[in-house]
C-alpha positions in Angstrom: 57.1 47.7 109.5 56.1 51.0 111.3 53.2 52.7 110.8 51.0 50.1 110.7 47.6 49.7 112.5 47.7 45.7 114.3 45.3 44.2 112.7 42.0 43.8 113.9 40.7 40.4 115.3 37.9 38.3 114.2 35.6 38.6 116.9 35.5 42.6 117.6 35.3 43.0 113.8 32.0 41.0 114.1 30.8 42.9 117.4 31.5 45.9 115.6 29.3 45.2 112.6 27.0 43.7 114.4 26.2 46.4 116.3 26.7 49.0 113.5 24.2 47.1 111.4 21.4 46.4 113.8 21.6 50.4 114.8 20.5 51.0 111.0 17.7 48.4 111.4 16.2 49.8 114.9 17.0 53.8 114.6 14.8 53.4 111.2 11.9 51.5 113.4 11.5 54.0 116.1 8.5 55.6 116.8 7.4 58.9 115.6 7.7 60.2 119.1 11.1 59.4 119.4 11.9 60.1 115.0 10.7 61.9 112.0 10.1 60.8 108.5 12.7 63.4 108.1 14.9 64.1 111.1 16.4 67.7 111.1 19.9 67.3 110.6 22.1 66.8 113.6 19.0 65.8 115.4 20.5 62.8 117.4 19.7 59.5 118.8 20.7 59.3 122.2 21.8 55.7 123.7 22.9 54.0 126.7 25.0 50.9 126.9 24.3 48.8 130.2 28.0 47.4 131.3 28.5 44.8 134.4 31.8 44.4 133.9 31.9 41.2 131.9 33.2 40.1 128.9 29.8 40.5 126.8 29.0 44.1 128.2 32.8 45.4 127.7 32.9 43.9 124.6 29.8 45.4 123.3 30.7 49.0 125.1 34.4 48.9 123.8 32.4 48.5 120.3 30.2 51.4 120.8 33.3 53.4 122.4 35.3 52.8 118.6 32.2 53.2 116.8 31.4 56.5 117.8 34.7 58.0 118.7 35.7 57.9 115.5 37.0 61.1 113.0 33.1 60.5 111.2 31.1 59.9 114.2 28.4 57.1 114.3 25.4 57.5 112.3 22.8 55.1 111.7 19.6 55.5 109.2 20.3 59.2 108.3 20.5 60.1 112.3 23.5 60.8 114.6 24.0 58.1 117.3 25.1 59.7 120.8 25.8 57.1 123.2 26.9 56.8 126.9 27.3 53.9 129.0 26.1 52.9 132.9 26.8 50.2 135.2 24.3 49.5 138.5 26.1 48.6 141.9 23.4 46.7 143.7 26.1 46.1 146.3 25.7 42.7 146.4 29.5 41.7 146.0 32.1 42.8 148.2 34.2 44.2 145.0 31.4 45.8 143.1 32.3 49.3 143.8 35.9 48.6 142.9 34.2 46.8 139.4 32.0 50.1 138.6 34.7 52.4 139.3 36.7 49.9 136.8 34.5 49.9 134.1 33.7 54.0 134.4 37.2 54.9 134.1 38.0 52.3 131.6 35.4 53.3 129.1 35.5 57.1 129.7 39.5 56.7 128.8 37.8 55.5 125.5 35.6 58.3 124.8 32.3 56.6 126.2 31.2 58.5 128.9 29.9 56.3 131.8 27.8 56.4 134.9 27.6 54.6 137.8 23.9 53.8 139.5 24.3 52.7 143.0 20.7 50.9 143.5 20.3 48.3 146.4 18.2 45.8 145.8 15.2 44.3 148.4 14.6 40.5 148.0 10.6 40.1 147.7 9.3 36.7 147.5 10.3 36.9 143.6 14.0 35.6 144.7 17.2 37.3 144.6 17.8 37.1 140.7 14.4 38.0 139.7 14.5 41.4 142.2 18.1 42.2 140.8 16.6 42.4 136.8 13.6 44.5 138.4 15.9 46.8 140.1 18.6 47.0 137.3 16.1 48.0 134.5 14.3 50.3 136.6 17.4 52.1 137.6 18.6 52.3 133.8 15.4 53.4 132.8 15.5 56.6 135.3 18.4 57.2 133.7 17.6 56.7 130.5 14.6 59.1 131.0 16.7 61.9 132.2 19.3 61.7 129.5 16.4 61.6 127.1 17.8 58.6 125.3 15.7 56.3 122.8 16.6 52.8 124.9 19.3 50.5 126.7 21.3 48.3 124.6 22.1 44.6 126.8 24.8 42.2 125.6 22.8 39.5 125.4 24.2 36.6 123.3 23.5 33.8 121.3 24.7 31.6 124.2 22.0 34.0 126.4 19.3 32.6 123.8 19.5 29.5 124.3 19.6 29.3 127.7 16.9 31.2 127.7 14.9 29.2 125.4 16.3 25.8 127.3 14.6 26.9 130.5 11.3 27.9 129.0 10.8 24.1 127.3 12.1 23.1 131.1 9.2 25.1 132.6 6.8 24.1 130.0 6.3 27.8 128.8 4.4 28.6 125.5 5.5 29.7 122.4 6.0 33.6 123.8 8.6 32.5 126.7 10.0 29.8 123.7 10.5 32.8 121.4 13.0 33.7 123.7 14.6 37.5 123.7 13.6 39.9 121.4 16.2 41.9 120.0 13.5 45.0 120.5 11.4 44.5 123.8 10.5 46.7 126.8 11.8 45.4 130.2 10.0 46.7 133.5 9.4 49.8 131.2 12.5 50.1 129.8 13.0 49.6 126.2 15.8 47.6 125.5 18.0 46.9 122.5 19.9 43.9 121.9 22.3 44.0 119.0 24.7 40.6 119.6 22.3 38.0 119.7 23.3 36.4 116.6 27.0 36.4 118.1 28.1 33.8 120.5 29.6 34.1 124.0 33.3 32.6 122.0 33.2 36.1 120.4 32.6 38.5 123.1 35.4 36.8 125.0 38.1 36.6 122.5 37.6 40.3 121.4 37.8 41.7 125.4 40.7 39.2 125.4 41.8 41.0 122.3 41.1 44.4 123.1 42.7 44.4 127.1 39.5 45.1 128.3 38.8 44.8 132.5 36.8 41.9 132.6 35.3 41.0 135.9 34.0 37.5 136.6 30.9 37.7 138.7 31.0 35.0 141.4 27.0 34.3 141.0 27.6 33.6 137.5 29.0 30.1 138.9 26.4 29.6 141.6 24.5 26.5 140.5 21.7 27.7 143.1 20.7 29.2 139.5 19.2 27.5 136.9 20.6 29.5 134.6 24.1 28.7 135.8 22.7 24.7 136.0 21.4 25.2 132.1 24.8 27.3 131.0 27.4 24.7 132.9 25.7 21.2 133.2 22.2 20.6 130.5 24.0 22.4 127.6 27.1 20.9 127.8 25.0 17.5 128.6 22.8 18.1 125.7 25.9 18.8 123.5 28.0 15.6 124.4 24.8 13.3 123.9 23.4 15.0 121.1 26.6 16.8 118.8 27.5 20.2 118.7 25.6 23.2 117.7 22.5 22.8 119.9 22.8 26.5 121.4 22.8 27.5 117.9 19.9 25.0 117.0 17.8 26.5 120.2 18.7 30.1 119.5 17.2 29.3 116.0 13.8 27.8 117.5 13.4 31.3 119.4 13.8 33.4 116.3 11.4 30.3 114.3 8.8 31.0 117.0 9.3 34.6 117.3 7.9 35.2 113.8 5.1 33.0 114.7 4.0 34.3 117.7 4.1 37.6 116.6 1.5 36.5 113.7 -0.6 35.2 116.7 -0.7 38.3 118.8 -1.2 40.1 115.6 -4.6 38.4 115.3 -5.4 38.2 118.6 -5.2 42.3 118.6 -7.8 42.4 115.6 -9.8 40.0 117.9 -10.0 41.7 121.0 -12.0 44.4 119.5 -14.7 42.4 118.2 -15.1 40.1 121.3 -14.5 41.7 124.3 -15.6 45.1 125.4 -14.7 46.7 128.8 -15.2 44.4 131.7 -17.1 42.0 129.3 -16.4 39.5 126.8 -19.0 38.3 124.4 -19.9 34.8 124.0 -18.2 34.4 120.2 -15.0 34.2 121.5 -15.4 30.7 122.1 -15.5 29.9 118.3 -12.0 31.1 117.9 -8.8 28.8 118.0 -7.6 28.4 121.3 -4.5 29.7 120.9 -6.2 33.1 119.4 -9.1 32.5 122.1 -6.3 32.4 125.1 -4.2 35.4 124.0 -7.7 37.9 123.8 -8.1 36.5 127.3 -5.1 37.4 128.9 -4.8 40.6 127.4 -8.2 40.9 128.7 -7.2 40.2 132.3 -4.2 42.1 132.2 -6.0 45.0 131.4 -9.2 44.3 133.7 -6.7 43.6 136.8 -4.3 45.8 136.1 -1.4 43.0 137.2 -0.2 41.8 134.5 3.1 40.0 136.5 0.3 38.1 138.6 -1.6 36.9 135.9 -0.7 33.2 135.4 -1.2 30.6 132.8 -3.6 29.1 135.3 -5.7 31.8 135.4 -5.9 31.9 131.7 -6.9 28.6 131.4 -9.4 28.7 134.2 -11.1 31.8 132.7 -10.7 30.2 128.9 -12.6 27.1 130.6 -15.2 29.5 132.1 -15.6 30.7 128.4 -16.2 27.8 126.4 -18.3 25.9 128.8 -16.1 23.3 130.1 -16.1 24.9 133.7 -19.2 26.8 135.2 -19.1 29.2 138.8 -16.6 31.6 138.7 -12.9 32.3 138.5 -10.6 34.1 141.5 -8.1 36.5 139.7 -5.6 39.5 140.7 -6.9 42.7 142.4 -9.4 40.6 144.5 -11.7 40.2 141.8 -13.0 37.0 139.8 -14.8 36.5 136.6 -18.0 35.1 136.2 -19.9 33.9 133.2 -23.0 36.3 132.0 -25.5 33.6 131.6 -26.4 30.6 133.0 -27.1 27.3 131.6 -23.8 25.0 129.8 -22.3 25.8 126.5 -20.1 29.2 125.5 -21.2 32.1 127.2 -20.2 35.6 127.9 -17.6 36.7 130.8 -17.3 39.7 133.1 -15.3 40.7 136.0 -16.9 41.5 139.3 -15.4 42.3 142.8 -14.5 38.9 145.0 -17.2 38.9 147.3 -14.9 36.6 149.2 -11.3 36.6 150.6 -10.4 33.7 150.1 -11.3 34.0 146.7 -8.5 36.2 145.7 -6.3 32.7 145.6 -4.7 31.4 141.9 -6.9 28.5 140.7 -5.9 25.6 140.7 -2.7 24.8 137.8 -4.4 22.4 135.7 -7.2 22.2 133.7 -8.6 18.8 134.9 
């Protein structure tokens, strides 16, 4: 018959709603700088889709492009939603240029209006995927900043999740890196929104499959110099043959489990820091609290007193937590060539301040385990 509309697959009907009903969640969460108990009317939310040119970005942007493009226009918790879109060309393919031109066009066609951030990226002693990230959300949040929009939204997946949470047990994080991605976070100061992690990789595929989009398969996404590749094509598919199906769902479930009760944690950890620490001290009662309340005042404490949060490790934490409760005496090196050293003498809990290293060498990581 004519007339008709084809009918609408699975998977983008998903990525659709998906996205449509996390906007309601988040736009109602934001801060009052960025909303108002009551927003004036046709006071919008701006947004910005970050697109490499696979499958999960397209997929994601081709749902924002339809959502907002439409007669009624997005809206989501009483407020307009404006969004654009913007891929970065670190220049680190020989086809990237062609990709970004790609994906602007593509998406513009569809009514999402996209730009194209050409930031090179310098390898520092972080590796060449870690300096990427760092350059990538830097470069959308200088954008984001000067289209005054609330945050980036990522197409991270379920299948994203549980790698993620895979190589956390594999590094034997704690329960924050276990958690795995928030669907709200803040990335090298950007805020970041991430509206398909309850839908899988499958989806995203079949609806840009669906939907004609330009996918573009980045070679280092089959690099097994990655452990993210190595966790994505060899221990998941491992995992899944010895164990049965439904372990990236299982894992992704863990993060979300442990999300909840990390967030209680921090929560009381917040309330704690203001009772025992103050300044460049901490007071000898912290060593009554549970360790895992005791730990998390600490490193909030150093990351404040060194102002190097990325530097601070879990061996510093423990070393300092040790310093704390008695178990270590002397003095702990830390970032910013300084080192914390207990206020008293004498075994038992004591008190903890920082003080400039009065030594170079001191400046070095202690040592990773706690004895």
């Amino acid at each position: 018959m004519t007339g008709r509309r084809p009918r609408l697959d699975a998977a983008t009907a998903a990525i659709r709603n998906a996205l449509r009903s996390f906007l309601d969640t988040a736009v109602a969460r934001l801060p009052a700088s960025d909303s108002t108990a009551e927003p004036a009317a046709g006071d919008p939310v701006r947004l910005i889709i970050a697109v490499s040119g696979g499958a999960d970005s397209l997929a994601l942007a081709d749902a924002a492009a339809f959502l907002t493009t439409r007669p009624a226009g997005l809206t989501a918790a009483g407020r307009p939603i404006e969004m654009t879109a913007a891929t970065v060309d670190h220049g680190l393919q020989p086809a990237t240029a062609e990709v970004c031109a790609t994906v602007r066009d593509h998406l513009t066609d569809r009514g999402l209006p996209t730009t194209v951030l050409t930031h090179p990226v310098t390898t520092g002693p972080e590796g060449l995927e870690a300096a990427a990230r760092t350059t990538r959300y830097t470069a959308l949040d200088e954008h984001r900043r000067q289209l005054g929009a609330a945050a980036v939204l990522t197409a991270h997946t379920r299948d994203d999740q549980a790698e993620t949470v895979l190589l956390g047990m594999a590094r034997g994080s704690g329960a924050r890196s276990l958690a795995g991605m928030r669907a709200v976070s803040t990335v090298a100061g950007c805020p970041v929104w991430r509206p398909l992690l309850d839908i899988t990789r499958q989806q995203t595929t079949a609806s840009a499959a669906a939907r004609h989009l330009p996918v573009w398969h980045d070679p280092m996404n089959d690099d097994p110099a990655y452990a993210r590749v190595r966790a994505r094509q060899q221990a998941l598919p491992a995992l899944e043959a010895a164990l049965g199906p439904g372990i990236a769902d299982a894992l992704a479930r863990t993060a979300g489990q442990l999300a909840a009760d990390t967030d209680a944690l921090d929560h009381w950890a917040a309330g704690a820091s203001a009772t025992h620490t103050s300044g460049t001290e901490t007071h000898a009662s912290l060593a009554a609290l549970p360790a895992a309340i005791r730990t998390r005042v600490l490193r909030a404490w150093l990351h404040t007193g060194t102002g190097r949060a990325q530097e601070v490790t879990a061996a510093h934490i423990f070393a300092v937590d040790d310093l704390a409760t008695g178990r270590r005496l002397g003095k702990v090196s830390v970032p910013a060539a300084a080192e914390v050293v207990r206020t008293r003498r004498g075994q038992g809990p004591a008190g903890l301040r920082f003080q400039p290293a009065d030594r170079r060498e001191n400046d070095a990581p202690p040592a990773a385990d706690r004895r």
